[in-house]
C-alpha positions, -999 to 999 in steps of 0.1 A, spaced: -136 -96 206 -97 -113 217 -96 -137 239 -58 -136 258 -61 -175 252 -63 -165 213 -96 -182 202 -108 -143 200 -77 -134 180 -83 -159 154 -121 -154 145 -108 -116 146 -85 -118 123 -100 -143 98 -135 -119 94 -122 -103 70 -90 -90 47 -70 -68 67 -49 -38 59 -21 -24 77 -30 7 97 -12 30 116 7 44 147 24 51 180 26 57 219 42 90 215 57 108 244 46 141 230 24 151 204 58 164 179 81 140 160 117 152 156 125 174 124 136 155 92 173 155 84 187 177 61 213 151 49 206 132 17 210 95 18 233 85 -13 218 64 -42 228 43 -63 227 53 -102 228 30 -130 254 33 -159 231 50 -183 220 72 -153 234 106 -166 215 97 -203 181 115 -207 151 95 -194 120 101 -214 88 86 -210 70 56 -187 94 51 -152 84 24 -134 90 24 -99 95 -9 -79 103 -27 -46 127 -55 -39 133 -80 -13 158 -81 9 170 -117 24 139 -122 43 107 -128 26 85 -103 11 67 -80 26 98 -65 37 121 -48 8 150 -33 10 156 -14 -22 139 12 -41 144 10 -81 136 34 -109 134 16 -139 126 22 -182 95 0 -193 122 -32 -205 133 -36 -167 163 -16 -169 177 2 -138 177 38 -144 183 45 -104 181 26 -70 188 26 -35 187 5 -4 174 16 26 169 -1 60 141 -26 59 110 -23 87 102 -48 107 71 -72 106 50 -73 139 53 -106 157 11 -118 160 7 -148 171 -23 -169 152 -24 -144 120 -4 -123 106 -4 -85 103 -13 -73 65 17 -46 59 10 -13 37 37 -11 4 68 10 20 67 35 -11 42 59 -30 48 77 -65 42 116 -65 45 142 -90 77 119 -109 91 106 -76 90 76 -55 83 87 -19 94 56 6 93 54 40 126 34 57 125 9 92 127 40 109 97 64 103 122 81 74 101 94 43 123 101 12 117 116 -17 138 98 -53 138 116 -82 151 99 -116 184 121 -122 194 104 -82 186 133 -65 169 124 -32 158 141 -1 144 134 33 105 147 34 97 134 67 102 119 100 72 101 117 79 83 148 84 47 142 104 33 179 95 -3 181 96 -38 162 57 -40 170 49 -10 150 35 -2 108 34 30 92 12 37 59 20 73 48 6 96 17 18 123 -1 0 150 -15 -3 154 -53 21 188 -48 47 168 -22 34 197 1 16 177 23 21 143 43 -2 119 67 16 92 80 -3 66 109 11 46 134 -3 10 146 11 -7 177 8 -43 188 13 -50 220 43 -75 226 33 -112 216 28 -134 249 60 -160 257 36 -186 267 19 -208 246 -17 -203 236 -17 -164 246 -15 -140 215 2 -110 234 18 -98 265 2 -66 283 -3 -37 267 -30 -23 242 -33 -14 207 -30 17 192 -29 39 168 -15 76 165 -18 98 131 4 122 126 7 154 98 39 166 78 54 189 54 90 188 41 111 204 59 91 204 95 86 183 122 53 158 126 22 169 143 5 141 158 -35 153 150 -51 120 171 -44 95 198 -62 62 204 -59 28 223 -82 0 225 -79 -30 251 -66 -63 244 -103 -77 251 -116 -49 221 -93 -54 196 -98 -25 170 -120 -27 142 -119 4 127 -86 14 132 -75 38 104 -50 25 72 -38 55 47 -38 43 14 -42 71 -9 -45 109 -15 -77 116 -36 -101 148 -38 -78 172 -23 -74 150 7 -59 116 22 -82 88 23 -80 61 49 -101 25 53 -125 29 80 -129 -11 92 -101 -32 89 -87 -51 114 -47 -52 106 -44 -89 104 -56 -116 84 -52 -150 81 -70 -152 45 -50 -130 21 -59 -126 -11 -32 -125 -41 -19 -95 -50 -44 -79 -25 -29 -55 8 -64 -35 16 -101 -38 16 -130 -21 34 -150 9 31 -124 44 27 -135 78 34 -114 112 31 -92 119 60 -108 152 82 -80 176 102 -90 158 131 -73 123 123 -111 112 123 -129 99 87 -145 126 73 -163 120 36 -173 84 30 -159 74 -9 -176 49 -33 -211 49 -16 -218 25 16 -217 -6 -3 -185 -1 -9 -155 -25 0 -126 -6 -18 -92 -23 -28 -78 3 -48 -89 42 -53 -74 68 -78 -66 100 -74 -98 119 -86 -119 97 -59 -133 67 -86 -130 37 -64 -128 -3 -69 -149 -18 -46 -153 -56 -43 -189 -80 -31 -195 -110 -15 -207 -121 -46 -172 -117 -67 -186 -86 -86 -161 -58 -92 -175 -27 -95 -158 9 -107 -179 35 -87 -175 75 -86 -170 91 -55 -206 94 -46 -215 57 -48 -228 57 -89 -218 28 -110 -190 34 -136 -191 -3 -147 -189 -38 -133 -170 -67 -136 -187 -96 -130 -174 -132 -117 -140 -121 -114 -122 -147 -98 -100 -142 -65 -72 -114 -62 -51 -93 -85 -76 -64 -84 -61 -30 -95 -78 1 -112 -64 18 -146 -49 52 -141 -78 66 -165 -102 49 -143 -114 29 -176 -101 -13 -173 -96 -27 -141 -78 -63 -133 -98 -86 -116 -88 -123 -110 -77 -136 -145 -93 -111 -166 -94 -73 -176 -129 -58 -179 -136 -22 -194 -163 2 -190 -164 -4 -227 -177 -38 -227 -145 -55 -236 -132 -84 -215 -94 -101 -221 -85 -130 -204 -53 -133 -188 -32 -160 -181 -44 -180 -157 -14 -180 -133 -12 -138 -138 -17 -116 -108 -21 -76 -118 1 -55 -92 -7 -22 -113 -8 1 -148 24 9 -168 -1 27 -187 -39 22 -201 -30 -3 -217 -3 -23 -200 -8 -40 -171 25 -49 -146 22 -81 -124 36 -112 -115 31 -147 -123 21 -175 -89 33 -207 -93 36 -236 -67 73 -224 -67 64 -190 -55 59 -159 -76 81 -153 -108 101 -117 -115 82 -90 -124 63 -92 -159 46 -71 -185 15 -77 -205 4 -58 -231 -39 -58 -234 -35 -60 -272 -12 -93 -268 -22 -103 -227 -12 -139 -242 27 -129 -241 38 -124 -209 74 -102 -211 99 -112 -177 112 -77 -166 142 -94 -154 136 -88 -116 116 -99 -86 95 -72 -65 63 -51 -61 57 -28 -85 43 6 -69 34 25 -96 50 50 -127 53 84 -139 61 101 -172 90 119 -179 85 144 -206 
């Protein structure tokens, strides 16, 4: 429970890893239609060559620190730009005694990077430059985050909308009045967003289970059920964690994913699930709760899950479900998979975090610098 004097905020937001969640005090229940107009990107060189193979798709900074980018890149697996645009940067919510935990800005969907802008804007980047606007979900304010997914056809999005009331002028107070809250809305290209739910909660009960989209999986969106959306003990490499379920066509959680033991930090797209204990075990689970494999004493942060569902990153080490364990370097956090067998992450040093690198399971001792800074989101094959 908050406390206006902020005590409450504090103990709220330290309990546990937040995730950024969702939504918006919408006059009506429609968003506007997305644009027709194209923004204009920004090709490489080499653009109009044929790309064939692993694309990599990353996010980069912008003046201000991360987790605000304002770029979008397309890139071969040795760093080089293949396409890349800038787009206007969102804001960061202003919460006074934590901070709020901020979903990635883009998503990678049948070979393109899908990335919402500062303004609710959800583009679609393909790797010959062509781009389109997908969506429009309502983002008005500085004190608002949108997580968004895309369905494995681009057919279908779910975008949510948290709001923070404005933070307090005077000392000792975490907001000004107003409540929380959170709106979720439904898309398709082309049409205008349906909001599907509406719901506040009082500065005196902040929300606990305020939803987060992070994912499509099982022919649906899935959402975290019980974050709060700030933290003030992040976790490397690390943007969500709690139980998820499968998003119903109320706005409400529908099917619970990865059994309910289950504190999820990453999920893939036929429903296996990462899910992380108290006692620093990592464990791969199917969709019904049953163990894959475990990881065991894995060390803090840098948790990801193999596209094939087969290694996952955990701390300074890669565990399989075959048995196998590499170590990693011990300053190497995993942000994703190139591939099965290549993992993509950075390197945290007292200096802050190096450029992007590659490491290669069969080598993880030789770390390759992709010559940029940034998050990696994820890649695609081009045939």
């Amino acid at each position: 429970m908050v406390r206006r004097g902020g005590t409450g905020l504090r103990a709220w937001a330290r309990s546990t890893l937040a995730g950024v969640s969702v939504a918006l005090l919408a006059g009506g229940c429609s968003a506007g239609s997305p644009s027709n107009t194209s923004s204009s990107s920004v090709p490489s060189a080499s653009t109009a060559q044929a790309v064939h193979g692993e694309v990599m798709v990353a996010l980069e900074p912008g003046p201000r620190a991360q987790p605000i980018h304002n770029r979008i890149s397309l890139r071969r697996p040795d760093g080089s730009v293949i396409v890349s645009h800038s787009f206007t940067p969102r804001s960061a919510p202003r919460v006074n005694f934590a901070a709020p935990v901020l979903a990635p800005e883009a998503t990678v969907i049948d070979g393109h990077a899908y990335y919402a802008d500062g303004e609710g804007r959800v583009r679609a980047l393909a790797v010959d430059g062509i781009e389109q606007q997908v969506a429009q979900f309502p983002l008005t304010g500085s004190q608002q985050s949108l997580s968004f997914a895309v369905s494995p056809d681009g057919s279908r999005l779910v975008g949510a909308v948290f709001t923070w009331p404005e933070p307090s002028p005077s000392p000792g107070q975490a907001f000004g009045p107003g409540n929380f809250a959170l709106d979720i809305y439904t898309s398709s290209p082309g049409q205008a967003a349906t909001r599907i739910r509406h719901q506040e909660w009082p500065q005196t009960e902040p929300p606990t289970d305020a939803v987060t989209v992070v994912g499509w999986a099982l022919a649906g969106p899935v959402v975290t059920t019980d974050m709060p959306p700030a933290t003030q003990q992040s976790s490397p490499g690390l943007w969500f964690w709690g139980h998820v379920s499968t998003l119903g066509p109320d706005g409400r959680p529908q099917r619970q994913l990865g059994g309910s033991g289950c504190r999820a930090v990453a999920v893939n797209p036929d429903g296996t699930v990462l899910c992380v204990s108290q006692s620093a075990s990592a464990q791969t689970r199917n969709p019904d709760g049953s163990l894959l494999f475990e990881a065991k004493k894995p060390g803090d942060g840098g948790f990801t899950l193999s596209p094939d569902g087969q290694r996952v990153t955990a701390g300074t080490q890669v565990a399989g479900k075959d048995g196998r364990v590499v170590q990693l370097p011990s300053t190497f956090v995993g942000q994703g998979w190139l591939d099965s067998q290549t993992v993509i992450g950075v390197q945290a040093t007292p200096q802050g975090e190096s450029n992007v690198d590659e490491l290669k399971l069969a080598s993880p001792r030789q770390v390759k610098d992709l010559g940029f800074q940034g998050l990696f989101v994820g890649a695609f094959n081009v045939p």
